[in-house]
ROTI-449115 format. One record per atom (N, C-alpha, C): residue number from 1; residue in three letters; atom name; x, y, z. Coordinates in Angstrom, 2 decimals, m for minus. Example, Ala and Ser with C-alpha at 12.3 -4.5 7.8 and 13.67 -1.06 7.14 Angstrom:
2
- nr|rest|atom|px|py|pz
- 1|ALA|N|13.19|m5.69|7.80
- 1|ALA|CA|12.30|m4.50|7.80
- 1|ALA|C|13.20|m3.30|7.80
- 2|SER|N|12.85|m2.25|7.08
- 2|SER|CA|13.67|m1.06|7.14
- 2|SER|C|12.90|0.03|7.87
This chain:
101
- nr|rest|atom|px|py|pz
- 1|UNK|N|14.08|24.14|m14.15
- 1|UNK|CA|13.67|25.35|m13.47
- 1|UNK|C|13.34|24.98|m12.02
- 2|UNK|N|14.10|25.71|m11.14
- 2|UNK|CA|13.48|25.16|m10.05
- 2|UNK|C|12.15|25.78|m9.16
- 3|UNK|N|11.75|25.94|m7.82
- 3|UNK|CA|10.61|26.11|m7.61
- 3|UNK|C|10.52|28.23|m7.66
- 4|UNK|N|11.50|28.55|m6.91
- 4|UNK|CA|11.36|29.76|m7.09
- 4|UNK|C|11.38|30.41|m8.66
- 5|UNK|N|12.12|30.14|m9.17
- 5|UNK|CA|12.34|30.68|m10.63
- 5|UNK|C|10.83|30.03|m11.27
- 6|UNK|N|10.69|28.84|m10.89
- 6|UNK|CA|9.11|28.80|m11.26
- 6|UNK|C|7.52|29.58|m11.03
- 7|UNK|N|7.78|29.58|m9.84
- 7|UNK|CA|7.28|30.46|m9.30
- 7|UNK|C|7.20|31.96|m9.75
- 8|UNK|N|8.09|32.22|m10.02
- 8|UNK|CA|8.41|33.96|m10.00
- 8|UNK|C|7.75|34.21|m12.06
- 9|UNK|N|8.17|32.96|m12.21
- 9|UNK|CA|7.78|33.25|m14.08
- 9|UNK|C|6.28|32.99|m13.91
- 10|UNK|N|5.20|32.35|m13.27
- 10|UNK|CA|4.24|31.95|m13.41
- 10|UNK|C|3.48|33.27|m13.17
- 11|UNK|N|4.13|33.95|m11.65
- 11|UNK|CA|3.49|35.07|m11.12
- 11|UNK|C|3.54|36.63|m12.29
- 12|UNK|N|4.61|36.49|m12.70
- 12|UNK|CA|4.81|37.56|m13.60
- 12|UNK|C|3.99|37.52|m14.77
- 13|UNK|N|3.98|36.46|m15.31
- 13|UNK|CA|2.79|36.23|m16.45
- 13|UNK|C|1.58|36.27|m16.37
- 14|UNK|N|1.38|35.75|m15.18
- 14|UNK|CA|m0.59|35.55|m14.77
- 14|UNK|C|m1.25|36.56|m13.75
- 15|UNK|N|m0.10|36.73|m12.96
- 15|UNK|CA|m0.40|37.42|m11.93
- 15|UNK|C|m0.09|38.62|m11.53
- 16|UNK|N|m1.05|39.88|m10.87
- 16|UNK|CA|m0.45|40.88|m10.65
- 16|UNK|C|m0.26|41.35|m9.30
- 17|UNK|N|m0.86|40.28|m8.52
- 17|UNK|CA|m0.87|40.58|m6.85
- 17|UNK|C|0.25|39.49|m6.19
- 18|UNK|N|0.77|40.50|m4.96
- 18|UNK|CA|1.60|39.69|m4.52
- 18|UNK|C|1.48|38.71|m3.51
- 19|UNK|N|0.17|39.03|m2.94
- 19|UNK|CA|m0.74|37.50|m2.25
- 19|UNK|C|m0.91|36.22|m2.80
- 20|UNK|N|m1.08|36.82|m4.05
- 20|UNK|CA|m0.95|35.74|m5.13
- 20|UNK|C|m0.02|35.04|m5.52
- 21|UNK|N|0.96|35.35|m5.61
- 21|UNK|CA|2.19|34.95|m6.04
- 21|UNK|C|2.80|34.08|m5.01
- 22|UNK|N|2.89|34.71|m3.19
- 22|UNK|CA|3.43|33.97|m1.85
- 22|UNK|C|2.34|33.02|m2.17
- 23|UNK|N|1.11|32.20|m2.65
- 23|UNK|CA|0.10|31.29|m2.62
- 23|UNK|C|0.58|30.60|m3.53
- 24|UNK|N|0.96|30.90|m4.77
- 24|UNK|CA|1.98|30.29|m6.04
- 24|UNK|C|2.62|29.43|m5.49
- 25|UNK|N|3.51|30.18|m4.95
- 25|UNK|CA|4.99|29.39|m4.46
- 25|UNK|C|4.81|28.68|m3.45
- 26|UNK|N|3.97|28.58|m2.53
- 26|UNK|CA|3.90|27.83|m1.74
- 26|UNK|C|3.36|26.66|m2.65
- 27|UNK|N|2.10|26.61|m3.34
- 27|UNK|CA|1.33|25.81|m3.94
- 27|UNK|C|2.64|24.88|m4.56
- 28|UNK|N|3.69|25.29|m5.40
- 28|UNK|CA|4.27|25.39|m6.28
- 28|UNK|C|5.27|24.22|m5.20
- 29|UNK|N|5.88|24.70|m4.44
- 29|UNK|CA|6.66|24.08|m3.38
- 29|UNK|C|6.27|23.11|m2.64
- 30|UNK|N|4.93|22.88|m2.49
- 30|UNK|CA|4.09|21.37|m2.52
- 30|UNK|C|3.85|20.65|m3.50
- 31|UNK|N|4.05|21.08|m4.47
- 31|UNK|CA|4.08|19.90|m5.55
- 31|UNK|C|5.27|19.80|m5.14
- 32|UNK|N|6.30|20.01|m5.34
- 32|UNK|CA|7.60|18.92|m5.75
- 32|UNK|C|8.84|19.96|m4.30
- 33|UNK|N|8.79|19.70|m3.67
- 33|UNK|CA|9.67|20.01|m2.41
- 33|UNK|C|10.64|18.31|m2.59
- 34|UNK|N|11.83|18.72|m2.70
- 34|UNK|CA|13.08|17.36|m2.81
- 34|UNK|C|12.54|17.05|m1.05
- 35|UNK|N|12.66|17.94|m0.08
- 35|UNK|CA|12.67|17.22|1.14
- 35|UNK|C|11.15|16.76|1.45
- 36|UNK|N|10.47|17.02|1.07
- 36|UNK|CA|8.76|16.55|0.78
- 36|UNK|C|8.96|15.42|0.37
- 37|UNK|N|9.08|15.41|m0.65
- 37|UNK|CA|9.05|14.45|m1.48
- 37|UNK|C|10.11|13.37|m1.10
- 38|UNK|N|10.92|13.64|m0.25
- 38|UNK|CA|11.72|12.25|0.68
- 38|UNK|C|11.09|11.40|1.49
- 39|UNK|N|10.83|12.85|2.47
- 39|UNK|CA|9.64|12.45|3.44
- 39|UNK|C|8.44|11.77|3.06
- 40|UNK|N|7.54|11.85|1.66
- 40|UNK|CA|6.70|11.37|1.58
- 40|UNK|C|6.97|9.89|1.13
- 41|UNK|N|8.25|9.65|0.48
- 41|UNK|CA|8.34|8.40|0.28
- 41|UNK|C|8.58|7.41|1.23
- 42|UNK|N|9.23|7.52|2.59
- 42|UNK|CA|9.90|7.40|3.30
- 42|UNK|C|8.70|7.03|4.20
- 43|UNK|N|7.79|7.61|4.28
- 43|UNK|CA|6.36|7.52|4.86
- 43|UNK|C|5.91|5.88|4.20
- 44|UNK|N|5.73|6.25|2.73
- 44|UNK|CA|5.35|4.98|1.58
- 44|UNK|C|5.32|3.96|2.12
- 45|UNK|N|6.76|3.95|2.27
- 45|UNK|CA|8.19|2.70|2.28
- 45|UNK|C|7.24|1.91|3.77
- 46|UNK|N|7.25|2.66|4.70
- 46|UNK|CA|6.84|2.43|6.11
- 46|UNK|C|5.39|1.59|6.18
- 47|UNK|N|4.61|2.71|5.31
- 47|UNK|CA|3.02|2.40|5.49
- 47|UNK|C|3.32|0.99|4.41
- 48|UNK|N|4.25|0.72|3.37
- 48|UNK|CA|4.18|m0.78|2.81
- 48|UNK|C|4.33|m1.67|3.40
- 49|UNK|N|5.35|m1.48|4.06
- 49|UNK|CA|5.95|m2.00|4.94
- 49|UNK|C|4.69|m2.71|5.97
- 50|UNK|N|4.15|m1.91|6.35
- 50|UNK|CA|3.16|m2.19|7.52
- 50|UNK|C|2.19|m3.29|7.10
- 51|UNK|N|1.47|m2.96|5.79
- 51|UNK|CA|0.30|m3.03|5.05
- 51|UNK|C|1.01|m4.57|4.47
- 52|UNK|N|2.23|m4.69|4.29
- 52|UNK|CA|3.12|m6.16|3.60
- 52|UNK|C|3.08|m7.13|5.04
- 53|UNK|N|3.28|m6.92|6.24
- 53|UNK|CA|3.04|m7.35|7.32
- 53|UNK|C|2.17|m7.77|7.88
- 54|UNK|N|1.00|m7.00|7.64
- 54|UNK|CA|m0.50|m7.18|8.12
- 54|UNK|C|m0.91|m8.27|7.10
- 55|UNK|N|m0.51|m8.38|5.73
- 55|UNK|CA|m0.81|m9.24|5.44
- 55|UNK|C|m0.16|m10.56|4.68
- 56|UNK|N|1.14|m10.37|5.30
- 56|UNK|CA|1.84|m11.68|5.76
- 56|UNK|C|1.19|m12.45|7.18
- 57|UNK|N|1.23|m11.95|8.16
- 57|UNK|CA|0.82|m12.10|8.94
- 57|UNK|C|m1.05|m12.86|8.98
- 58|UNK|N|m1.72|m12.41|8.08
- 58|UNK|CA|m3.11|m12.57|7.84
- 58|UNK|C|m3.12|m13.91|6.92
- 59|UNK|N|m1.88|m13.84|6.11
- 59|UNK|CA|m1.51|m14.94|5.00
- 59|UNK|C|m1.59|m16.60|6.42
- 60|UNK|N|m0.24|m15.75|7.06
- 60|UNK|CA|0.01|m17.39|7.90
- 60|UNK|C|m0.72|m17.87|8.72
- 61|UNK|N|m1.85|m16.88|9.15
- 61|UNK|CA|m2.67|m17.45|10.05
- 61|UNK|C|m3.94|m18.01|8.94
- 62|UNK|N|m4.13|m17.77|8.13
- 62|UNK|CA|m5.31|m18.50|6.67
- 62|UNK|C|m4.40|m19.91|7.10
- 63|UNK|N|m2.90|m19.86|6.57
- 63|UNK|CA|m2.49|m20.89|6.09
- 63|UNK|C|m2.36|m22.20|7.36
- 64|UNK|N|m2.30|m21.51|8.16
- 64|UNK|CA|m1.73|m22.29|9.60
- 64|UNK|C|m3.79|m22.82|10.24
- 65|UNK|N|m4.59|m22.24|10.05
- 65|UNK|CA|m5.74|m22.73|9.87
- 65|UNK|C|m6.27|m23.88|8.93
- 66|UNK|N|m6.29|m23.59|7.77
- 66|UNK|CA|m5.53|m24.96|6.66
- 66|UNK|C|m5.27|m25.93|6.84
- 67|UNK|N|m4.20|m25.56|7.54
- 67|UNK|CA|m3.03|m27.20|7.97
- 67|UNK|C|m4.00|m27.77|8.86
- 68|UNK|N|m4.25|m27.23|9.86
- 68|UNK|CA|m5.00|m27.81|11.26
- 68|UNK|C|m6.13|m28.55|10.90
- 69|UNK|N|m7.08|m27.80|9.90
- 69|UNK|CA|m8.37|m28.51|9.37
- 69|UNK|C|m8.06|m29.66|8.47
- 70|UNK|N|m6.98|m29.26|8.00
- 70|UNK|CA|m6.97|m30.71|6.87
- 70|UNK|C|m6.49|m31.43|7.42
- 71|UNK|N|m5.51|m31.72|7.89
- 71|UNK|CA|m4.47|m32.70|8.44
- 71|UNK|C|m4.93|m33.31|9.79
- 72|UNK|N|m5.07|m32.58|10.82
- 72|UNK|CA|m5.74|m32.78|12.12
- 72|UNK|C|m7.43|m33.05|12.21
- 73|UNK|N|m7.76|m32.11|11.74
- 73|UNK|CA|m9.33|m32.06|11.99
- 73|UNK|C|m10.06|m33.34|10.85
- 74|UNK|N|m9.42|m33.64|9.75
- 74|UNK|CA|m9.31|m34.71|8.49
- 74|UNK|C|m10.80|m33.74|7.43
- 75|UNK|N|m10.28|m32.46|7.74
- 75|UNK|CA|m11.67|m31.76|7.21
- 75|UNK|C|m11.06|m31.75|5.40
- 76|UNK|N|m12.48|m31.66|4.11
- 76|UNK|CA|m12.48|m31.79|2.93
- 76|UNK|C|m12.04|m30.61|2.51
- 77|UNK|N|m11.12|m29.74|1.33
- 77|UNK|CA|m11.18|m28.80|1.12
- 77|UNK|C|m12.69|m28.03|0.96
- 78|UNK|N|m14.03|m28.34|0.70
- 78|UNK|CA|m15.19|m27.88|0.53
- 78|UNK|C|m15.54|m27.49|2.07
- 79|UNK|N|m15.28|m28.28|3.13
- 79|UNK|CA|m15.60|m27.57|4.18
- 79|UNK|C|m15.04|m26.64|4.86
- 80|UNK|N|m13.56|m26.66|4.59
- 80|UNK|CA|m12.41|m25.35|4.79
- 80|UNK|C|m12.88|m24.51|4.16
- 81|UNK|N|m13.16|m24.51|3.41
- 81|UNK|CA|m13.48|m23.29|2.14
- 81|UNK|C|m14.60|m22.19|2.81
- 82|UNK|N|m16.11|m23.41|2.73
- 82|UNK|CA|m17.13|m22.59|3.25
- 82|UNK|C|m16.90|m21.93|5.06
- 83|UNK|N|m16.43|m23.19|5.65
- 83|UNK|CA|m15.63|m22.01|7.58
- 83|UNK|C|m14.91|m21.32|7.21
- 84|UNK|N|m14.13|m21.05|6.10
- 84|UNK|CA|m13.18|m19.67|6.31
- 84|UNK|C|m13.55|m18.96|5.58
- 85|UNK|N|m14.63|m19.03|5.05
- 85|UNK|CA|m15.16|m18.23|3.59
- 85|UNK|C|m14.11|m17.59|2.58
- 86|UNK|N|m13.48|m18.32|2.00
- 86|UNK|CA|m12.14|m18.08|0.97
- 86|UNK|C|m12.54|m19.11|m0.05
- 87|UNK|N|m12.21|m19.08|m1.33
- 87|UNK|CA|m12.70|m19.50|m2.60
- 87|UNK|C|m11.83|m21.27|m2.18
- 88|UNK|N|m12.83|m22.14|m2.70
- 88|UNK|CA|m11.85|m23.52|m2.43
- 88|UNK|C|m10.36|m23.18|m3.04
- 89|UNK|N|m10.36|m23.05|m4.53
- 89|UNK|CA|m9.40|m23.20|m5.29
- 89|UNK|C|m8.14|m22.52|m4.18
- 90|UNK|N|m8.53|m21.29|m3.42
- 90|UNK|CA|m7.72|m21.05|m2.61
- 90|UNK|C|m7.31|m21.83|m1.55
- 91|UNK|N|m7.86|m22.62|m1.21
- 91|UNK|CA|m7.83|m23.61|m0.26
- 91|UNK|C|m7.06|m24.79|m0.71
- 92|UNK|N|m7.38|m24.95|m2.01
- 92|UNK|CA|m6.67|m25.87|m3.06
- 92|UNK|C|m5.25|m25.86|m3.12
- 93|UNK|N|m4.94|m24.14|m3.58
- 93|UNK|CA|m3.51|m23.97|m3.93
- 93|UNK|C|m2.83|m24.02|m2.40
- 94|UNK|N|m3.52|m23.89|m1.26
- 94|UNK|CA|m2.43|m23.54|0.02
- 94|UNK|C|m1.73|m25.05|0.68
- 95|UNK|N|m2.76|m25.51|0.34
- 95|UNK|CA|m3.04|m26.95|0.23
- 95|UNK|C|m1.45|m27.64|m0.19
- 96|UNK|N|m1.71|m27.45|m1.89
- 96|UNK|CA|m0.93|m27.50|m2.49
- 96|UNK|C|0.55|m27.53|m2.38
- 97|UNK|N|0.72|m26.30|m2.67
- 97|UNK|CA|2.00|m24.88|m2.82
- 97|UNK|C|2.20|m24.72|m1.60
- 98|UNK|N|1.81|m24.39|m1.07
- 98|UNK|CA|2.25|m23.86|0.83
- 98|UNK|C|2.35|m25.05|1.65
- 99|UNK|N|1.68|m25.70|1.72
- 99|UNK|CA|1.52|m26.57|2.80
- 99|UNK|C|2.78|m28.53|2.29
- 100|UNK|N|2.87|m28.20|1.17
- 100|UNK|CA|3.09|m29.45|0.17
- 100|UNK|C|2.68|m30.44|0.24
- 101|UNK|N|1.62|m30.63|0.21
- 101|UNK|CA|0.77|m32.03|0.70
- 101|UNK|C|0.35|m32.61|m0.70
């Protein structure tokens, strides 16, 4: 059923005003509009997009801090941990896994 035919059965059954009904269909046409509902994904996609960036970006600078303290600075994972306030074990795995040391 699509939105008008939805619309028009909802209004006929429940409703007897026709203020009511143009409020229906609009209501009705915000739930599920195909070009809405493009647009809103399309928005999604973007704001993930952004939000996947910000924290890639937030990732390599943790990780690129890391490197510097351990390797350069000859700092312990316990003291990385407490200056960057991030759980050791995290400090552990970047250590680890990221950095391959």
């Amino acid at each position: 059923m699509d939105n008008t035919n939805l619309s028009q059965y909802l209004s006929r059954k429940f409703l007897q005003n026709s203020l009511l009904e143009e409020g229906v269909f609009d209501m009705i046409k915000t739930l599920y509009d195909p070009v809405l509902a493009q647009k809103s994904k399309e928005e999604g996609i973007k704001e993930g997009m952004k939000e996947g960036m910000k924290e890639g970006m937030k990732r390599g600078e943790i990780r690129g801090k890391i490197k510097v303290m351990y390797i350069d600075m000859k700092m312990n994972t316990k003291e990385i941990s407490k200056k960057l306030k991030i759980p050791v074990e995290k400090v552990e795995d970047v250590i680890k896994n990221e950095l391959n040391l």
